[in-house]
N, C-alpha and C positions, 0 to 999 in steps of 0.2 A: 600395160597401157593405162595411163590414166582415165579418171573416170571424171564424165562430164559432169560440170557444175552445175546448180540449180538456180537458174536464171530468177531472177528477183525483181517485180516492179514494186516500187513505192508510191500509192497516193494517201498524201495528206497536204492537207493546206497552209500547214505554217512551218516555214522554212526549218525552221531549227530541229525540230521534230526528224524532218525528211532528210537533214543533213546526219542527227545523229543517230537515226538506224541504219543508215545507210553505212556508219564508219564501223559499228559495229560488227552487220553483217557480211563488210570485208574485212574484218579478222578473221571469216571461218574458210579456209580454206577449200570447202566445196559448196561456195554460195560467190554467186558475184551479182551486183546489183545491174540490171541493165539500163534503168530508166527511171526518173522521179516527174511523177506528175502532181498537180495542184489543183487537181479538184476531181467530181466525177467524169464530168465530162472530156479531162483531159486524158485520163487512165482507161478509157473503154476508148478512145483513139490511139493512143501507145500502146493499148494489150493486145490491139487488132494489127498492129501494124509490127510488133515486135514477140508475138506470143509468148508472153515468159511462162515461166512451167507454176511459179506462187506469185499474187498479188495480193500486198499488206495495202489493206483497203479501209482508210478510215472514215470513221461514220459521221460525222457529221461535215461537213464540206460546204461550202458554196456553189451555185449554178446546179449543180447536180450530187446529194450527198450519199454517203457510201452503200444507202440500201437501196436507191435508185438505180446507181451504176452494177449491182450485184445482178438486179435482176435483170438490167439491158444486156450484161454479158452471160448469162444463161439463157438468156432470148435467143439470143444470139449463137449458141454452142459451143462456145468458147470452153477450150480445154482446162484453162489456167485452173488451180487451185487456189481460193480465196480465203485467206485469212482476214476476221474484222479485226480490226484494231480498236478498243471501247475505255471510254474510262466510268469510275462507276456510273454517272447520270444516266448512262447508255444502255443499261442494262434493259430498260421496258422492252427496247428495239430487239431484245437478241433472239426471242421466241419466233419475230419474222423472220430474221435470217437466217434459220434453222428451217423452214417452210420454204424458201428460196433457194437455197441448195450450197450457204458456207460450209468451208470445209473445216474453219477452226473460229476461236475465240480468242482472242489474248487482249488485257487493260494494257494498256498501256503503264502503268507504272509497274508491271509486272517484272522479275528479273529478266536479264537480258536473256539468263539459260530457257527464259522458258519459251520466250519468242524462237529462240535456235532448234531448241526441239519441234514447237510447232510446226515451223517450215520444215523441217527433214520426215515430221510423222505427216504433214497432208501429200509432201510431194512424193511418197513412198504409198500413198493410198489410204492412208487411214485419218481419221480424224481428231483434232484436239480440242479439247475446253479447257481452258485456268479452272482450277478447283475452286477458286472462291467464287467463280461462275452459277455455280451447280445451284446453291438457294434458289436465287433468283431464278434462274428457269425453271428450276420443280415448280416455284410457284405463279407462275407465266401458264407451265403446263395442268396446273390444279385450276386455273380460273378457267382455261378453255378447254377441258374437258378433252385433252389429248389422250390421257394417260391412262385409266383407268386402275381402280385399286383392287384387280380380281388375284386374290389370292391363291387362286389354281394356278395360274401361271410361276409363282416363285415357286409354289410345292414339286413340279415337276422338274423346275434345273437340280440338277443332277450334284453331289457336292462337289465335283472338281468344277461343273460350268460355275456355281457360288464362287469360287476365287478368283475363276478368269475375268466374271464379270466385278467383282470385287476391286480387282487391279485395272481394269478398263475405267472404271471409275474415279482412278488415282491418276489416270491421264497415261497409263503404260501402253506401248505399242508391239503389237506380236513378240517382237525377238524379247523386247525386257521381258512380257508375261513367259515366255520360255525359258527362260536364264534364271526367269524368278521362281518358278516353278521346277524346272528341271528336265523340261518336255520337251519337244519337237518344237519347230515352227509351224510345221505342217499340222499339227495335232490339236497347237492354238486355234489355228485359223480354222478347223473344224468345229473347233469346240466353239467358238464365236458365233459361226454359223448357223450353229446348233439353239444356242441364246435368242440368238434373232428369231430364230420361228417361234422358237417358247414362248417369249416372252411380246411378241408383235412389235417389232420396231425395225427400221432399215438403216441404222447406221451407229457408231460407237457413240454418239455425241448423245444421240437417244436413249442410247443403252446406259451409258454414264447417270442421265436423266435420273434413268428407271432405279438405278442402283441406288444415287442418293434418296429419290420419294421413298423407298421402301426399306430403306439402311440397310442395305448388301454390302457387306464389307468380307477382306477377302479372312479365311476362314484359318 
């Protein structure tokens, strides 16, 4: 039986943009775009009315721009998994939307492979950021006093959690950290879990975060 594709909304405001991710991400064979909206306020009326499973949500907009519309549709309850879509200027904004509840990050001049992985790793449940991300929010998370530098917490991950989160850091999603490693899925997703409480954070994006402020790299 084939397996359902991952429904796609696109908001952004300037056609061409909306036209050519959209051609894109009908190349991949299990993504189809459902809908393209032009602004915030259009994309939290199509998400409500068409529930796609990822919305590529860009930030700056018109009437309503994409960190407005994030939080109306977590207001809201909205299932969707939201990708921002940023170019660098955007970066101040990403600390919010990390507080709000995105599931990923991607520039927009980024490779196309990397926007394709983001959508397959949020709709899958896990979270992305672009590596050239990671500065800028260490230091978003150094001014407000998120993160703390308590050195007990790195001393007790374990050396196998050091690489998992080393590779979460590099943007890898369970199965590559297994492939990469050699291990279960199941055994990732433990050892993940295991991270979080260490180290006090609730999601890869954080965890990512935490990797780069403290240069966790994988071992």
């Amino acid at each position: 039986m084939m397996k359902s594709k991952i429904k796609v909304l696109i908001a952004d405001d300037h056609s061409l943009m909306r036209q050519g991710l959209k051609q894109i991400l009908e190349l991949e064979e299990d993504m189809e775009v459902i809908e393209l909206a032009v602004d915030g306020e259009d994309a939290i009326k199509k998400s409500q009315q068409l529930k796609p499973h990822v919305i590529l949500m860009d930030i700056n907009m018109p009437k309503m721009n994409g960190i407005q519309a994030l939080r109306r549709l977590k207001d809201m309850g909205l299932d969707s998994k939201i990708i921002m879509l940023t170019i660098h200027e955007d970066r101040e904004y990403l600390f919010e939307t990390i507080n709000i509840g995105a599931s990923g990050y991607v520039l927009k001049d980024a490779e196309s492979s990397s926007l394709i992985k983001a959508i397959r790793d949020v709709h899958s449940g896990e979270s992305y950021i672009h590596p050239s991300l990671a500065a800028s929010l260490v230091k978003e998370f150094n001014k407000k006093g998120r993160l703390d530098d308590d050195e007990f917490k790195k001393e007790r991950l374990t050396r196998r959690e050091y690489e998992v989160l080393g590779l979460i850091a590099e943007g890898k999603n369970n199965k590559e950290i297994a492939d990469t490693l050699f291990i279960s899925e199941k055994t990732v997703k433990n050892h993940v879990s295991n991270i979080f409480k260490k180290i006090d954070v609730n999601d890869r994006t954080q965890a990512a975060i935490y990797a780069y402020k403290h240069n966790i790299k994988k071992i």
